[in-house]
Structures are given as C-alpha cells and as structure tokens.
C-alpha positions in Angstrom: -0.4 12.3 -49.9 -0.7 10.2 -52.9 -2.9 6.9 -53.6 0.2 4.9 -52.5 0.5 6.2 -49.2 -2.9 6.9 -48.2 -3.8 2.6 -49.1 -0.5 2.2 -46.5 -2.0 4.6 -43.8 -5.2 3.0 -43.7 -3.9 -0.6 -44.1 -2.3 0.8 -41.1 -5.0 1.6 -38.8 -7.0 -1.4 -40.1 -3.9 -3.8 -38.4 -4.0 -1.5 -35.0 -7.8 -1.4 -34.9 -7.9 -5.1 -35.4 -9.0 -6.1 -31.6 -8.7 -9.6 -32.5 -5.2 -9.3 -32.8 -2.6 -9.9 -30.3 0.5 -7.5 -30.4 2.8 -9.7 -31.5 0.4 -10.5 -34.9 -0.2 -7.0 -35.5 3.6 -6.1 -35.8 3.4 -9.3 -38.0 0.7 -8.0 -40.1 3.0 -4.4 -40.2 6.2 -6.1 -41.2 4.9 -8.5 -43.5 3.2 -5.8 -45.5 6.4 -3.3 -45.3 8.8 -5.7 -46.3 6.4 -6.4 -49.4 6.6 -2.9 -49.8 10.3 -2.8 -49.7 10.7 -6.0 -51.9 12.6 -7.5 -49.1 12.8 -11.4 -47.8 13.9 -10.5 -44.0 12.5 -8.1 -41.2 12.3 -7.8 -38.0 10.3 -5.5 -35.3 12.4 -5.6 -31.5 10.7 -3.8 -28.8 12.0 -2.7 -25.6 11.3 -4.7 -22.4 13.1 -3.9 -19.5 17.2 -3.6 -20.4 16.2 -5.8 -23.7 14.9 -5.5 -27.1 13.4 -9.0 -27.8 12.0 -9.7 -31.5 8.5 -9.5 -31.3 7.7 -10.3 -35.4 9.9 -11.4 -37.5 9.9 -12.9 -41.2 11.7 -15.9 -39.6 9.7 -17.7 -37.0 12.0 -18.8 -35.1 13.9 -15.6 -34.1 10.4 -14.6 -32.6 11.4 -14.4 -28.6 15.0 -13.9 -29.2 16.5 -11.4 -27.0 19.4 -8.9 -27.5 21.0 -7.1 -23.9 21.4 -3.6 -24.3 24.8 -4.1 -23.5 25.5 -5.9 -26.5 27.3 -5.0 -29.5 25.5 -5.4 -32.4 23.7 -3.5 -35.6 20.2 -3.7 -33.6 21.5 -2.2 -30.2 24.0 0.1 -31.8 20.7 1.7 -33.9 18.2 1.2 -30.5 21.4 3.1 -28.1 22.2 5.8 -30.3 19.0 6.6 -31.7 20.2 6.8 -34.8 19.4 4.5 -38.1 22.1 2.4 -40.1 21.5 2.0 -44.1 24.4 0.0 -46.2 24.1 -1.4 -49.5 26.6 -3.9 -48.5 27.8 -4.7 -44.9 30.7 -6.6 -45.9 32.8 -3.8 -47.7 32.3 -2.2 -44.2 34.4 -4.1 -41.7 32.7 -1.9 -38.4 29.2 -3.1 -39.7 30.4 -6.8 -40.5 31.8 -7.4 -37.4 28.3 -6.5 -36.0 26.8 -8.4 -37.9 25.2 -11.9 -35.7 24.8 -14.4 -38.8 26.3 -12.6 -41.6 25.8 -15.7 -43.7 22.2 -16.3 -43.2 22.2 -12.8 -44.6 21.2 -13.6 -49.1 22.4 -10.0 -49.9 24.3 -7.8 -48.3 22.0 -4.4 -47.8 19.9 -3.9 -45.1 18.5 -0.9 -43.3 18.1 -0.5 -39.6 16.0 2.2 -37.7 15.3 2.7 -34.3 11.4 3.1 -33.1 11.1 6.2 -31.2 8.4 7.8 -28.7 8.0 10.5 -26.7 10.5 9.0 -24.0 13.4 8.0 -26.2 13.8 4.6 -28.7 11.3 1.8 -27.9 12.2 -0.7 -30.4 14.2 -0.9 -33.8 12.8 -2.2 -37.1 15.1 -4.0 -39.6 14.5 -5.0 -43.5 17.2 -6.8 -45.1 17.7 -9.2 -48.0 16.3 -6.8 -50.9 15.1 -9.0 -53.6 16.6 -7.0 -56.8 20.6 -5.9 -56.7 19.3 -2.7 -56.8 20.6 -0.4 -53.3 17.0 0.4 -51.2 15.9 4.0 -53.2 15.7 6.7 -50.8 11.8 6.4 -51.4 12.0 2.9 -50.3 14.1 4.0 -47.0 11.2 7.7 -47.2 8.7 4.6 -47.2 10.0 2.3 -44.1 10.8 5.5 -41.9 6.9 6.8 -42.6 5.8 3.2 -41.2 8.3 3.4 -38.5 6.7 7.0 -37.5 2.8 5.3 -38.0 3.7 2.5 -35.3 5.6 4.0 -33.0 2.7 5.4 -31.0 0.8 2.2 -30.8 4.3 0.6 -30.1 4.6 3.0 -27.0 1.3 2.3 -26.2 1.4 -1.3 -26.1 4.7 -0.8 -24.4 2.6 0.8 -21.4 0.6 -1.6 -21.5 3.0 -4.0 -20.7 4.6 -2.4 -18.4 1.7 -1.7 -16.7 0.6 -5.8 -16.6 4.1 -6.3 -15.2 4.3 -3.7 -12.5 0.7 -5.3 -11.8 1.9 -8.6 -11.7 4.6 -7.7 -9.7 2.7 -5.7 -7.4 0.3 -8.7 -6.8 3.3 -11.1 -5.9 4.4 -8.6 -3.5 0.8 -8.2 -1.5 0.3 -11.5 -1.3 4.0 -12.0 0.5 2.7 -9.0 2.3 -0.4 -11.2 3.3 1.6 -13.7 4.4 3.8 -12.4 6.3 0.6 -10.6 8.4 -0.6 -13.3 8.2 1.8 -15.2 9.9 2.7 -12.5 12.1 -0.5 -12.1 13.8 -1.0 -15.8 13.8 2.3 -15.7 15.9 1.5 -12.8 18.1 -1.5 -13.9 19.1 -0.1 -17.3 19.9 2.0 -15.8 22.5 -0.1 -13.3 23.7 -2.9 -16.0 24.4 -0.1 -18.1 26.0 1.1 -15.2 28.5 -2.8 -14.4 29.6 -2.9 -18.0 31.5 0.0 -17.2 33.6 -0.7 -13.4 33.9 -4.1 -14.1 35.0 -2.8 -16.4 37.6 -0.1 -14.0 38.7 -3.1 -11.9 39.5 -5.2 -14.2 41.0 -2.2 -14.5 43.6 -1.8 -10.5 44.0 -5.6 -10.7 44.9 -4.6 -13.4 47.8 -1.8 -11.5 49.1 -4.4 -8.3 49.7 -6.2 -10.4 52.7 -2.7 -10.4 54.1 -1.5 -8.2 57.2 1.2 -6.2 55.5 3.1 -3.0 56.5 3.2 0.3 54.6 5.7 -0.3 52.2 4.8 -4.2 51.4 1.1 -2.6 50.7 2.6 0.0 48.1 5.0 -3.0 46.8 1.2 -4.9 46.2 -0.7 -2.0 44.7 2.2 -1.4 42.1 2.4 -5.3 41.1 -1.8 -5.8 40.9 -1.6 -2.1 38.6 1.1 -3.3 36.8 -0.6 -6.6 36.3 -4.0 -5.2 35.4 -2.4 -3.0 32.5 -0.6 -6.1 31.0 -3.9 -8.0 31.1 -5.2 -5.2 29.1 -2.8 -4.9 26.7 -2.8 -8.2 26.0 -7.1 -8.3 26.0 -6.5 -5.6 23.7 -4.2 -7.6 21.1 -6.5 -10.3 21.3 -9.5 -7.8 20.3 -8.0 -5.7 17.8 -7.1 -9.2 15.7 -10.7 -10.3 16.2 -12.3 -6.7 15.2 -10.1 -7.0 11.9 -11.4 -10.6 11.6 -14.9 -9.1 12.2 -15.6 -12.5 14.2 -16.0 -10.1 17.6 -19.7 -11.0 18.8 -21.3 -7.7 20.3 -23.4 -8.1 23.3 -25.3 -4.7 23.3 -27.7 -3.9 26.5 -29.3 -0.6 27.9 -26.4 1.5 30.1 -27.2 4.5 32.1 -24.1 6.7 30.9 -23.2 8.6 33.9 -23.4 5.5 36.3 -21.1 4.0 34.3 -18.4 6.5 34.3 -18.6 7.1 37.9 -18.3 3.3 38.5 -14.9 3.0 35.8 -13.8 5.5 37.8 -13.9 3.9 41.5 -12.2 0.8 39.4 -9.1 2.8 38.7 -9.6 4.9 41.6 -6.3 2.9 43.3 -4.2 4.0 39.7 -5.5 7.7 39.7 -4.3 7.6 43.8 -1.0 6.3 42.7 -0.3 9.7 40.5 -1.9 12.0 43.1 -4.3 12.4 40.4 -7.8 14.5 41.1 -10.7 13.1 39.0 -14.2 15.0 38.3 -17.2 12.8 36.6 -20.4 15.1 35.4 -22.9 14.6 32.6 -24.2 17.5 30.6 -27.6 17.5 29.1 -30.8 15.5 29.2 -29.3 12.0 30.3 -30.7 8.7 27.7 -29.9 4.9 27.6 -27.2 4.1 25.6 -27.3 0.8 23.8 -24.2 -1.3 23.8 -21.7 -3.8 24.5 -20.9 -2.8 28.3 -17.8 -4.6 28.4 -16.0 -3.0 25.0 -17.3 0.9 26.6 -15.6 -0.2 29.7 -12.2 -1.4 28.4 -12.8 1.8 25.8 -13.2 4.0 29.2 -9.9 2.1 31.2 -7.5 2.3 27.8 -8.3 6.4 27.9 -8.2 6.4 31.4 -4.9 4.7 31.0 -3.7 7.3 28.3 -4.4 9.9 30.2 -2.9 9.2 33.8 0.4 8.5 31.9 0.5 11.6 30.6 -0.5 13.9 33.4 1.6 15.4 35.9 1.5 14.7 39.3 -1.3 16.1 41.3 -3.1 16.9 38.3 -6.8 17.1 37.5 -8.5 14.5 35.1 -11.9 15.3 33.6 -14.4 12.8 32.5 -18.1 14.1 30.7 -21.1 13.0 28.8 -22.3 15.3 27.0 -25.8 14.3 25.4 -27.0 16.7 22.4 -30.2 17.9 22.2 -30.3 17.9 17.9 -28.0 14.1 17.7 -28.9 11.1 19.4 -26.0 10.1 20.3 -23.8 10.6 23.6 -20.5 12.0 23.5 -17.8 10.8 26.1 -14.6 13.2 26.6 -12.0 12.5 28.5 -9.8 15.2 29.4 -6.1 15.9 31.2 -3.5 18.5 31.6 -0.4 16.5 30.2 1.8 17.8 27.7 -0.5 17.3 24.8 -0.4 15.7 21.0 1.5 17.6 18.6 -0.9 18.5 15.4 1.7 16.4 13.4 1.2 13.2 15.0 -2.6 13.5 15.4 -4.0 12.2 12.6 -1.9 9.3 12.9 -2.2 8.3 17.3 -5.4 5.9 16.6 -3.3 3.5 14.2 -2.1 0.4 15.4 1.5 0.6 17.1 2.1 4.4 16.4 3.5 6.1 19.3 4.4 9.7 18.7 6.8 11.5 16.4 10.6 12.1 17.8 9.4 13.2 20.9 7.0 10.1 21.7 4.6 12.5 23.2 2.1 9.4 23.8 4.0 6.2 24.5 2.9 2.6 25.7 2.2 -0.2 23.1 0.7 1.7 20.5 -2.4 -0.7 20.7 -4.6 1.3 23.2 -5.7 4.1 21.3 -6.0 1.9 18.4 -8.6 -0.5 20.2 -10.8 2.6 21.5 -10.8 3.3 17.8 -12.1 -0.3 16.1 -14.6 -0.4 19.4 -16.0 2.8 18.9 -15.9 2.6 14.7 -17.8 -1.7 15.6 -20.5 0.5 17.5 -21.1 2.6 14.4 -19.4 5.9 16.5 -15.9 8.1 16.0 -13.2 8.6 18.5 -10.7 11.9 18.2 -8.7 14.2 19.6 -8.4 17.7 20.6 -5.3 19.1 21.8 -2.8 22.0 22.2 1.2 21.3 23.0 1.7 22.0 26.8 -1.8 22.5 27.4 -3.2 19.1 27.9 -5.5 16.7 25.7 -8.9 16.2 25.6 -10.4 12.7 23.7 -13.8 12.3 22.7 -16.2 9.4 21.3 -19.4 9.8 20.7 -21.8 6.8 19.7 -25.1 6.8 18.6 -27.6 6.2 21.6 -29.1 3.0 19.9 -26.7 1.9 16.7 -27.9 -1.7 17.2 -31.7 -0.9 15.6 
C-alpha cells in the first residue's frame, strides 16, 4: 500500500468514526473527497431503501432525496440490478447509454463511471462520478481508485442500511401495537359494557327462579327449575368472571383477605353445587391431608376459584362418576395445596400448557370447552394471591388440577 492510499484509508475511517456525523454527511464527506480524487465536478452515492435507491449525497444539493424505482430504466438502476459497473468515456457515441441517460445536458463532459455498492446480501447502493475536469478518459488507476472506496464504504453502507431498516421495522412495529392497543382497548371496553348490562337482567332472571322454588310444583316442573336456576348460576359466573379477569389485568381488584379454615370451606362449596353434581349423577369425596392451618385470603375469589373447577370438572366427567376434592398441607412449604380431581377424558399434553389462557378451549378435539374464561380466572386469582394453578393429566384417564397458595401471602 503506498502513501497515497494509506492517507485515503485513514481519511476513510476518520469520516465513519466521526459520531458527530449523520449518514447522509458522511457519504458527503466520502464523495466530496473521491471526486477530488478523481478530478471530477459530479457524484453521487444512492442507497437502497425498500424497492428504491434514493440519493443520499450528491455534489448537487438539490438531487439529495431524489428517488429512482427499481423498475426504472436508467444508468443507476441498470448498474444497482445487474450488479455490474458501467465506465464510457463518452455516453453520447453510445446510443444504449444515451438514451439512459436522465439530463444528458446537465452532463459538462460526456464520461462518467457508474459502480454498484455491494454487501454480503447483494448491491446496496451505486456510486457515480461524472464530469471529469481534464479531456483526458478516467485512467484505470483513477477507476482502481473509486472501486477501492466503493469496497471501504460498502460495509458501513450495509451497516447503516441495518440500521435503517431496523428504525423502520421499529417504527412500524410501534404503529402496529399501538392499533393493537386500541383495538383491546376498545374491545374490552365493549365487552364489558355488555357483559355488565346482561348481569342486571340475569340477576333478576334469578331472583325470579328463586321465587318459583316456594312454589308447589310436580316432578318434571321441579327438574325444568333446577336446570334454569343451574343454567342461570353458570352464566352469572361467567359473566362475574369477564368482569374480574378485566379488573385483575387492570390490577384495580381490591383483595379482602381474612383467616379460612380450608377443609370447611371445601366441604361447604361443595353442598353449594351439591344440586349440579346431583344433576350428572356425580359422587363427590372432600378430605384434607396433613396438619390443617389458616389460610389467609380473599374468601370470595377461593370460592368462585373452587365453583369455576368444580364447573370444569363436572362437564367433563361421565355420568355417575367420582369427583375428588383435597387439601393437602406440606409439612416443609407453608402453603396449602387444593386439587381437584375427575375421571373425564383428560387434557391432551399438547394443549396443556396453553388451557389457563384467556379464551383457549382445546386443540381440534376441544377436549375442555365452555368460554375459555374459567380456567383463565382460577389462573389471575391464584397468580393475585401470590400462588400457581396447573394441571396433571393422562388422555382417557381423567384430570386432576391443583393450586396451591401460600398459607399467609398477604404478610
């Protein structure tokens, strides 16, 4: 490397390492001193942005910003498509090249050389020098001397490119989450509007089933009641549950934890459902294993926890079938562990890592059905009282869920 072009290499990384320098002024810096080099009036660096090369420096201002489609036929997008450079010593003997040519009388000679700016990926640009200053055709150390500066930039061309690319993807990215946001936004503003406006109603519906209980009915109006108040009670709690999950994700739920004997509980959640369990012919056993503690919490999210797996699992057991409900209290955690277990046709492994998410409802075979909001409320209630819900379960040989919370996660 001689003296020559060991002063342009380092004049070279002295205009990339400039950080107070935009990228536009760099190239700038890089074509002004190339075309000096060259003895040339006109340049021009074009880099790539989407299915464009736009002129990012140029030695006349006011191309700066122009853009070329890649679909165009001209000297620039001919070099940039074929990857391939173009050097004349005059354009106009050549009618192919003239007729490419966009202001061939701006042009004050008629030589010019045109190379394209390549990376790893293929061209990224195309740098032009026209308008030699002598008569004399560029030398082929001149041309040696532009293609060496071409091969210098062209990795901080690509990497700026990146860079670019990168901001725009970002910016594009942010535009489309906050759309996203809206629309969530808007969409839960809307569901719960409705919801809240069917629990009025609903709850009056069910006030009225309650009436019609004091009344002397036969067998078959009796089992015509029971279905309505169930069926009743389980919309109440789906929609209680919409109205929940929205105020969990707000985290504007207000907890209002108090001292429950475990076992108690469970036995009195189950006399609560004990007319749905009858309905399915459904055998329920309640036991608690281990030294029995206090459990601090909000009674009335563990209950509606309790009723949505209760729920879950009377759906999905067969008739006449055995539901098992245990707390277990550790002897080396303090916590209490809660399982509920029945002998439906269990959770594939596929779809359990997915059940507890909002509106999910199986894979093809919608092994677990409903609204897809049940499972997903036991979850935000048991993750608000600092605890984890999960599942065990074979295919065919029933299911068995579990939450455990810690015995005082309010200290």
């Amino acid at each position: 490397m001689d003296t020559g072009e060991l002063k342009a290499v380092m004049k070279a990384l002295d205009i990339m390492l400039d950080s107070s320098l935009s990228f536009e002024r760099k190239l700038g810096r890089m074509l002004g001193f190339v075309t000096k080099s060259l003895q040339s009036m006109n340049g021009s660096i074009m880099i790539l942005e989407d299915d464009h090369v736009v002129i990012k420096a140029s030695m006349k201002p006011e191309l700066i910003g122009k853009r070329q489609s890649l679909s165009e036929d001209s000297i620039s997008i001919r070099v940039f498509n074929e990857s391939k450079a173009l050097k004349t010593d005059d354009f106009r003997k050549n009618p192919k090249l003239s007729g490419l040519m966009r202001r061939p009388e701006e042009n004050k000679s008629a030589m010019f050389i045109s190379a394209p700016i390549m990376a790893q990926g293929g061209p990224v640009g195309v740098f032009n020098v026209s308008d030699k200053t002598s008569k004399e055709p560029y030398t082929k150390k001149e041309t040696d001397t532009l293609y060496k500066w071409i091969l210098r930039i062209s990795p901080f061309v690509e990497s700026a490119k990146l860079t670019h690319d990168l901001q725009v993807g970002e910016m594009k990215l942010k535009k489309a989450n906050r759309m996203l946001k809206k629309l969530e936004d808007l969409k839960r503003d809307l569901v719960n509007m409705v919801v809240h406006d069917m629990k009025n109603p609903l709850s009056e519906v069910s006030a009225n089933l309650r009436l019609l209980e004091d009344i002397d009915l036969d067998d078959l109006g009796k089992t015509y009641l029971k279905s309505a108040s169930i069926g009743t009670k389980t919309l109440l709690r789906m929609i209680n549950n919409v109205l929940d999950i929205s105020r969990m994700e707000e985290d504007s739920i207000t907890l209002k934890p108090e001292p429950i004997d475990v076992l108690p509980l469970l036995q009195e959640m189950v006399e609560k459902n004990r007319s749905v369990f009858e309905l399915s012919e459904l055998t329920t056993q309640v036991k608690a294993l281990g030294e029995q503690k206090k459990l601090i919490a909000d009674r009335s999210l563990i209950e509606r926890v309790l009723t949505n797996l209760f729920s879950n699992a009377i759906e999905h057991s067969p008739i006449g079938g055995l539901i098992m409900i245990a707390a277990v209290f550790p002897e080396d955690r303090p916590v209490v562990e809660i399982r509920v277990s029945d002998q439906g046709r269990g959770v594939p492994a596929q779809d359990q890592k997915n059940i507890f998410k909002k509106f999910y409802q199986g894979g093809e075979n919608k092994i677990r059905c409903g609204s897809g909001l049940g499972l997903s409320f036991c979850d935000m209630a048991v993750r608000t009282h600092k605890g984890k819900i999960w599942v065990e379960s074979d295919t065919d040989r029933g299911s068995v869920f579990s939450f455990d919370l810690p015995l005082d996660g309010f200290s």
